[in-house]
N, C-alpha and C positions, 0 to 999 in steps of 0.2 A: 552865892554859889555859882551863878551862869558866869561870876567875872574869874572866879575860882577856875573852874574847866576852860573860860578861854583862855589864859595865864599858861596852862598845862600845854593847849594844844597851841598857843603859838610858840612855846619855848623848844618842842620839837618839830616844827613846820620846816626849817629853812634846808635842812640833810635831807628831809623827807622828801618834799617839796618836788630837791631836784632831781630826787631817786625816779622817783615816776613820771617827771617830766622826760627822763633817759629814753624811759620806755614806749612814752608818746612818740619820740621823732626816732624809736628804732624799728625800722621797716619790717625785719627779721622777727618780730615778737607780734605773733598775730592777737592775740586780747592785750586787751589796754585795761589800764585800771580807770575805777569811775573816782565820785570824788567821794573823800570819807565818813564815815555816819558819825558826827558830832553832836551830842549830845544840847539842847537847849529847854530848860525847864520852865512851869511856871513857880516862879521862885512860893511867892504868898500860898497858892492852894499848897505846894509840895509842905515848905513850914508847915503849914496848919493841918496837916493828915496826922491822923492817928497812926496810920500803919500806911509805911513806906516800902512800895515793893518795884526791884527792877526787874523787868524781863529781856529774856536776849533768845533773840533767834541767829539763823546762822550768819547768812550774807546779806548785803544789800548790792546787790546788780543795778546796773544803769541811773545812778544818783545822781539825777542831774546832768547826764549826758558822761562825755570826757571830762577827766582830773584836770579842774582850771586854775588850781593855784589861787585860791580865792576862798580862806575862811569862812567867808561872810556868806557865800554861796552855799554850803555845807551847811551851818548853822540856820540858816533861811529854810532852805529846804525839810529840813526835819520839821523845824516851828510848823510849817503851814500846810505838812502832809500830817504829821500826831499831835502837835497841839490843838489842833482844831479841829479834830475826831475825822478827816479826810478818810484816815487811814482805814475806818471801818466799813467805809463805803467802798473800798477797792477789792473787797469782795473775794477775796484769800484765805486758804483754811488757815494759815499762821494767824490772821486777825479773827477768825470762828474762836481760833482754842484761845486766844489771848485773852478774848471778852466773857468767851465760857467760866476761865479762869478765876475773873474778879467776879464773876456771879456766885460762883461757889466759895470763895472767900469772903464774901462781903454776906453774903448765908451763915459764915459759921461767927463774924464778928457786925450782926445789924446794924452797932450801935456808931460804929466807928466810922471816922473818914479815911479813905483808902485813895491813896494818889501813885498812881503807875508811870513808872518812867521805861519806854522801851530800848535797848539797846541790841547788839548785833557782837557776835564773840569772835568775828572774820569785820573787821570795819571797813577795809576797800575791798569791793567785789568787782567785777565786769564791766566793762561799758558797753554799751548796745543788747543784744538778743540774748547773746550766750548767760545763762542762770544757772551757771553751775558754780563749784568751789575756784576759788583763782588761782591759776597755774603758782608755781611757788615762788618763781623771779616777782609777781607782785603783792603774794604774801610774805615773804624773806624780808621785804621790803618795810614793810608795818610792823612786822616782828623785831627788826633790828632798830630801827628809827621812830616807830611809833608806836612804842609799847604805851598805853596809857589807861586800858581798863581797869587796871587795882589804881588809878590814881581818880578816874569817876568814882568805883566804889566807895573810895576812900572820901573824896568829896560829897557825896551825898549820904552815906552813910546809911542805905536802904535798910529796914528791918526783913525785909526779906528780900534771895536771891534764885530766881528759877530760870536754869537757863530750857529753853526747849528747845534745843540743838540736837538732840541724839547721841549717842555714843561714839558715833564716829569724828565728832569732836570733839572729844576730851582731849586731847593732845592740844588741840590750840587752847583748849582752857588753860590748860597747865604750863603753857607757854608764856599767858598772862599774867596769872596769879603762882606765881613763885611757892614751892611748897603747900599745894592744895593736896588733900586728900580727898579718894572717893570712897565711900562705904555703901558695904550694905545694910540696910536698917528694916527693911519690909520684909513680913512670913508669906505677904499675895506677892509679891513681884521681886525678880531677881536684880543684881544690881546692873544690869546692861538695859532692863525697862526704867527703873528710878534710883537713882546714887542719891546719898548723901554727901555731902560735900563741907571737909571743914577746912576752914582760911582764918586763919587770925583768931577776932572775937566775936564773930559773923556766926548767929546763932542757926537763921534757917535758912540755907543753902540748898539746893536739889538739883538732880539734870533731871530730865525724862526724853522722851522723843519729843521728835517734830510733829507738830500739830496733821501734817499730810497723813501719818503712821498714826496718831492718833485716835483722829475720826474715826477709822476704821478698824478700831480694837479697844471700842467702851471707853472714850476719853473721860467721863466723871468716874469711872474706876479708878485713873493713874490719878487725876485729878486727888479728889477725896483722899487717895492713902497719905499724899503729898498731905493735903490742909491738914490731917487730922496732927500731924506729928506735928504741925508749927508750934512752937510755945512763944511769946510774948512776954 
C-alpha cells in the first residue's frame, strides 16, 4: 500500500513541484506553501484491523518548514509525528476529539482491531505562523496538479470515512471526491452539524465540525449520532 500512494504521489510531483516552487521565489506572494501531508501507514497493523477508519481534518500549516521538493521529507515527517503517537502529545483539540473518537468507537465494537489513518482534506497549508486556510494561488495549485485524495481513499480502502473539517469545507471535499453527495440523515442534528456523505461504494462516510467547535457543544453527542448509524 505505502509503494501504492508513493507511485500516486510521484506521478503528480514534477507540475506540482514546480507550481509551488513559482511561489517560493515570487517576492509578491506573501504565504508560501509548506510541504504536503503524504500519507505513510503501518502497512501489517492497517491489514490486520478489523475496522479501518480514516480521519481528515482541515490543514496542515508549517509541515516541515518551506515546500522543499523532497518526497521523502513529507512522507518522514508524517511517520514520526502519527505513527509514533507524537501527535497526541501536541496537545491540540483536533488530536482531543480524534482519540475521543476511537474511544467511543472501539466502545461500540470491543471486540475488534481498529487502525486510524489521519489525513487532511487541504494537503498544503502555510509555512511558518499564519494557521489559517491557504490563499487560493496555493490551493489552485493542489487542486489542479494534486488531486489525489480519492486515489488514497481508493488505496486504502478505509471502512470508514470522517472528515472533521466543518461545513465550511465541503466545497474542497467535493473538489476531491468527484460527485459526492451530502445528506441529511439525523432527527438530533441538522445537516451543517453532521452530513452524510455518499461516494461510490463507501458505506460510512460523515463530516461534522472541527473538534475546536466541538468541545464546546457536547462532542460525544455528534460523536455517538455518528457511531450509532455505522453499519459494518
Amino acid at each position: 500500500m505505502n509503494t501504492q500512494l508513493q507511485n500516486i504521489y510521484n506521478e503528480k510531483w514534477n507540475t506540482f513541484s514546480i507550481k509551488l516552487n513559482e511561489i517560493l521565489q515570487d517576492d509578491l506572494k506573501e504565504n508560501k506553501p509548506t510541504n504536503p501531508l503524504l500519507l505513510f501507514i503501518n502497512e501489517e497493523k492497517y491489514q490486520n484491523a478489523d475496522i479501518k477508519i480514516m480521519i481528515f481534518g482541515q490543514e496542515t500549516n508549517d509541515w516541515a518548514g518551506n515546500f522543499q521538493n523532497d518526497i521523502n521529507i513529507s512522507i518522514n515527517t508524517y511517520d514520526e509525528f502519527y505513527n509514533s503517537n507524537a501527535c497526541y502529545s501536541y496537545g491540540k483539540q483536533f488530536w482531543n476529539g480524534f482519540n475521543r473518537f476511537l474511544t467511543l468507537l472501539n466502545k461500540k465494537f470491543p471486540n475488534k482491531k481498529i487502525e486510524a489513518i489521519w489525513n487532511n482534506v487541504i494537503k498544503v497549508g502555510n509555512s511558518g505562523r499564519d494557521k489559517n486556510y491557504p490563499p487560493e494561488y496555493i490551493y489552485n495549485i493542489e487542486k489542479e496538479y494534486f488531486n489525489i485524495i480519492n486515489d488514497e481513499i481508493n488505496i486504502l480502502n478505509p471502512d470508514i470515512i470522517l472528515f472533521m473539517s466543518g461545513p465550511n469545507y465541503d466545497n474542497e471535499i467535493r473538489n476531491s471526491l468527484k460527485n459526492i453527495q451530502f445528506e441529511h440523515f439525523s432527527q438530533n442534528f441538522s445537516e451543517r452539524q453532521i452530513a452524510k456523505l455518499n461516494y461510490h461504494n463507501f458505506k460510512n462516510i460523515y463530516r461534522t465540525y472541527h473538534p475546536n467547535y466541538l468541545w464546546r457543544n457536547n462532542i460525544n453527542s455528534y460523536f455517538s449520532e455518528i457511531i450509532n448509524d455505522i453499519k459494518l
